[in-house]
C-alpha positions in Angstrom: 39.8 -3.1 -54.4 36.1 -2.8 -53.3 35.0 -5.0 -51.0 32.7 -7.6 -52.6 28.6 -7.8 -52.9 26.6 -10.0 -51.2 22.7 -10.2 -51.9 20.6 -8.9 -49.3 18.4 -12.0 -48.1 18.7 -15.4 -48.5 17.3 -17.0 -51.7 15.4 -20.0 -51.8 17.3 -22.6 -54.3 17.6 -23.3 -57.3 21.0 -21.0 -57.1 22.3 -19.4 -60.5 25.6 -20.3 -62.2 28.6 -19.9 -59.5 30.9 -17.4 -61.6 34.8 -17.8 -61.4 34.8 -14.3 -59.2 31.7 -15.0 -57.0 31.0 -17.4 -53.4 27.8 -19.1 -53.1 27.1 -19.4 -49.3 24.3 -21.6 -48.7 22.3 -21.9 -45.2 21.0 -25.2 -43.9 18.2 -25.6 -40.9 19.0 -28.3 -38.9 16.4 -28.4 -36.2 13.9 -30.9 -38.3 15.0 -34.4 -37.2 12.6 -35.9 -39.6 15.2 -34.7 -42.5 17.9 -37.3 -41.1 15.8 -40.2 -42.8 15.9 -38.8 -46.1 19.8 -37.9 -45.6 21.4 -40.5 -44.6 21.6 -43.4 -47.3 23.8 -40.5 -48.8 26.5 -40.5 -46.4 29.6 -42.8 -46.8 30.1 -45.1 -44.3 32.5 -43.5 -42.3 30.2 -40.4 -41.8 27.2 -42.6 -41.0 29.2 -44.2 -38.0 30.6 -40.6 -36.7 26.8 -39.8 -36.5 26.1 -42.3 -34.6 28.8 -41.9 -31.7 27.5 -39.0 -30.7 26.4 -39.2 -27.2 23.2 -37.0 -28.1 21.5 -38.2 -30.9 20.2 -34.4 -32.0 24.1 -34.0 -32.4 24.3 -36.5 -34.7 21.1 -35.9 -36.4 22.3 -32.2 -37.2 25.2 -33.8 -38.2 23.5 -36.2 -40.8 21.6 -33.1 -42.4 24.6 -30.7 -42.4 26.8 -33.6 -44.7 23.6 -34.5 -46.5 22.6 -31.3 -47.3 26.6 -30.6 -48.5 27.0 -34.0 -51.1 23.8 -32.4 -52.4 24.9 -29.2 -52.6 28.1 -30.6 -53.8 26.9 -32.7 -56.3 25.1 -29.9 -58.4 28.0 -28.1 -59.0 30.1 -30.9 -60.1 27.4 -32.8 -61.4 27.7 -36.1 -59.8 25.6 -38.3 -58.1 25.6 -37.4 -54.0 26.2 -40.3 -52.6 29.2 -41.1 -55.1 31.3 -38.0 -53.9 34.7 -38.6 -52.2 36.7 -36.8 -50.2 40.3 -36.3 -48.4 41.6 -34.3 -45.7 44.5 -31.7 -45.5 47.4 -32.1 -43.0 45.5 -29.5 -41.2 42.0 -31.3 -41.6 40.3 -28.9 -44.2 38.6 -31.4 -46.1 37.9 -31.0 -49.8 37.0 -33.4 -52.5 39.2 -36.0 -53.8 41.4 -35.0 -56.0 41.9 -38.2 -57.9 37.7 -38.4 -58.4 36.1 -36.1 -61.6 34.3 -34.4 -59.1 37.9 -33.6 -57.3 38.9 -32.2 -60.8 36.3 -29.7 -61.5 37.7 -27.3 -59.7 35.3 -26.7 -56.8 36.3 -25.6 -53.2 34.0 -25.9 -50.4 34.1 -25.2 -46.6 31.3 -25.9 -44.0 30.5 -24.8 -40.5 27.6 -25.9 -38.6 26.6 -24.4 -35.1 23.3 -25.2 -32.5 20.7 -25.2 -35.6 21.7 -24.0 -38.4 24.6 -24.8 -41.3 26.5 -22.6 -43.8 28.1 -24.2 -46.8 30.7 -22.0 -48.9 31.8 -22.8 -52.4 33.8 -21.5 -54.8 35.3 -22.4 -58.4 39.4 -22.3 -58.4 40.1 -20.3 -54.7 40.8 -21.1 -51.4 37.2 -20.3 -49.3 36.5 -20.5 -45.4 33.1 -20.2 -43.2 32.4 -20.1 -40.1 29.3 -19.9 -37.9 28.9 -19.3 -34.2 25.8 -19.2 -32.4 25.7 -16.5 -29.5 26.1 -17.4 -25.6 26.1 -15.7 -22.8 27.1 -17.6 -20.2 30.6 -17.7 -22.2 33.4 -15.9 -20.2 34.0 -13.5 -23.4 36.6 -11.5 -21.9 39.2 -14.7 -20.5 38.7 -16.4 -23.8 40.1 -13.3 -25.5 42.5 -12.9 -23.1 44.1 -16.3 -24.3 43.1 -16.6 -27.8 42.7 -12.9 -29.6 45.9 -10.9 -30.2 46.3 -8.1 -28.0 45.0 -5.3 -30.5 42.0 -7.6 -31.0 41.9 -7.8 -27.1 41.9 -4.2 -26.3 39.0 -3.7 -29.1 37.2 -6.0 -26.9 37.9 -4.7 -23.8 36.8 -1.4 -25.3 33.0 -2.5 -25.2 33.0 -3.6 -21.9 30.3 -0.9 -20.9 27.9 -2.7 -22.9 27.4 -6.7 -22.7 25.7 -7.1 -25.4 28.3 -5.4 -27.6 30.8 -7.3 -25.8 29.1 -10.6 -27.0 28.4 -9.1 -30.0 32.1 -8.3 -30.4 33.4 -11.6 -28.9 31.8 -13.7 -32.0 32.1 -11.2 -34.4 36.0 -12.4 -33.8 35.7 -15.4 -33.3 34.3 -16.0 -36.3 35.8 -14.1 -38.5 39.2 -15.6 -36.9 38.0 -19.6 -37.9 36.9 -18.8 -41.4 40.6 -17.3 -41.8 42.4 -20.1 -40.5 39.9 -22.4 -42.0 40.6 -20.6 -45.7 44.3 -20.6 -45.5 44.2 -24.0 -44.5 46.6 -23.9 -41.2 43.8 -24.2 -39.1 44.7 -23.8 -35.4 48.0 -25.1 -36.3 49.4 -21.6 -36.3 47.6 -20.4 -33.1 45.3 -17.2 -33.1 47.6 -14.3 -31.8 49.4 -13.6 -34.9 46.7 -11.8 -37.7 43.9 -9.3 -36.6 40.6 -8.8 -37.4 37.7 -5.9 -36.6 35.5 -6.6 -34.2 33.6 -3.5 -33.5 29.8 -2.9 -33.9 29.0 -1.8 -37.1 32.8 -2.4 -38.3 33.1 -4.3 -41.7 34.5 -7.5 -41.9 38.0 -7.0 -42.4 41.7 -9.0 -42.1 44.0 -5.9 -40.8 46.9 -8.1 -41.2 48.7 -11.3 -40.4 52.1 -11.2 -39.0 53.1 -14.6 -40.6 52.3 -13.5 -44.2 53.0 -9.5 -45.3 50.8 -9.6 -48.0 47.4 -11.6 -46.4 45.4 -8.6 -47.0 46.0 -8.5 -50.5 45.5 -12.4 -50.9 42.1 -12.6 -48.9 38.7 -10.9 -48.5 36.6 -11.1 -45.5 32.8 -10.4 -45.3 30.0 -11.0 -42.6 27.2 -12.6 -42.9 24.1 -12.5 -41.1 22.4 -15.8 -40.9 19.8 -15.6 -38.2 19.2 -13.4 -34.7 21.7 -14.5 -31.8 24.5 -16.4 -34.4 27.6 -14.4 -36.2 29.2 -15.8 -39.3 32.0 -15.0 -41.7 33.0 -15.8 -44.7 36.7 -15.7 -46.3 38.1 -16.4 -49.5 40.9 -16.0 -52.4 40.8 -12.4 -54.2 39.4 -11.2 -56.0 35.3 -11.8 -55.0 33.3 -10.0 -57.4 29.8 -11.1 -55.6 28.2 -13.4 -52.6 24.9 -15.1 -53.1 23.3 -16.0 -50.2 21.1 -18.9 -50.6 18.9 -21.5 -48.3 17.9 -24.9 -48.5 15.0 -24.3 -46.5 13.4 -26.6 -43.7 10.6 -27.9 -46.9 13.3 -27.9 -49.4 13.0 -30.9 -51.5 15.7 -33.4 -50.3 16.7 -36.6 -53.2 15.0 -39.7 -52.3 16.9 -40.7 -55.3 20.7 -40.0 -55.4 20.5 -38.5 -58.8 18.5 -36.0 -57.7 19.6 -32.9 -56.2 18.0 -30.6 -53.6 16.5 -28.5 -56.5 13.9 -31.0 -57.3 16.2 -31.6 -61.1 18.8 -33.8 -62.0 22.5 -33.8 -61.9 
């Protein structure tokens, strides 16, 4: 099967119709504290006291916007009000929406990850989808964390670029990420550890699960893409197969943000 499309650049919202064989992907800026405000009458209550124990209150700011900007985001595709969504949690902590809610019964699957500044949302209609987003560092000890995470082909890839630091780096999150938005897809989570599939990680390599050791026919069930969100972050994106197309799309620091919870981000109505 060819590997799917994904648009070039990141639009600027309103998003066209998500198609049964497509992924929207939507990015989220989170550096602009004055967006909490606006957000957070739209969070349940449970999500407005998790923002508040965090000991550094840009943390939890970042973490009002990324699940404001998600019931929004959320709420035109089912077409619900924001702050009316519910949601449960897997055995393995994916969350999705309640399943015993309209909203829960349309069909929608979501996944979002959210790293330093920025957000990535993915959704889907009727198939499993994962994301995950990793801002770069260098003081990380790239090489020991593979060591005891990455499975050993994954390792000697790595190890393989050690002339180079920045592809090293480069290589490191490249993995990492695509290894979180598999686990994160499937569901399992960490629950299954992260020696037993493999991914690429090489510079310039595509995206790509080379197999899973747990499940023979993972390669045929899932497709794997990268996505380039901004300089010095990696990000990945996995889902059900077939995916015909990915449309990238941003909310934008200015994007219009509901001061009334039948609005959505678009500046319309649900």
């Amino acid at each position: 099967m060819a590997p799917a499309q994904s648009s070039d650049s990141w639009m600027l919202a309103p998003p066209p119709a998500l198609e049964e064989n497509a992924v929207h992907v939507w990015r989220i800026a989170l550096g602009d504290a004055t967006q909490t405000k606006r957000y957070h009458h739209l969070l349940s209550a449970e999500e407005q006291g998790r923002a508040r124990r965090f000991f550094r209150k840009e943390h939890g700011d970042r973490y009002v916007i990324a699940h404001g900007a998600l019931r929004c985001i959320l709420a035109h595709y089912v077409s619900e009000r924001a702050e009316s969504l519910e949601f449960s949690v897997s055995e393995h902590g994916k969350p999705s929406l309640a399943a015993t809610t309209p909203a829960g019964a349309s069909g929608i699957e979501f996944n979002l990850s959210h790293s330093g500044d920025l957000a990535l949302v993915a959704v889907a209609r009727g198939r499993s989808v994962g994301v995950d987003l990793e801002r770069w560092s260098e003081e990380t000890e790239h090489l020991e964390l593979a060591e005891r995470f990455f499975s050993p082909a994954e390792r000697d890839a790595l190890r393989a670029l050690a002339d180079s630091r920045e592809k090293v780096v480069a290589g490191f999150f490249a993995a990492w990420s695509r290894k979180e938005a598999y686990l994160k897809a499937t569901g399992h989570g960490i629950s299954r550890g992260l020696h037993h599939f493999d991914v690429t990680l090489g510079p310039g390599e595509p995206a790509r699960l080379l197999g899973d050791r747990l499940d023979v026919r993972a390669t045929e069930r899932w497709e794997m893409l990268s996505l380039e969100p901004a300089p010095g972050f990696s990000a990945a994106l996995v889902a059900e197969s077939p995916i015909v197309q990915v449309v990238q799309l941003d909310v934008g620091e200015g994007a219009p943000v509901p001061d009334s919870a039948h609005a959505t981000l678009f500046g319309g109505h649900v």
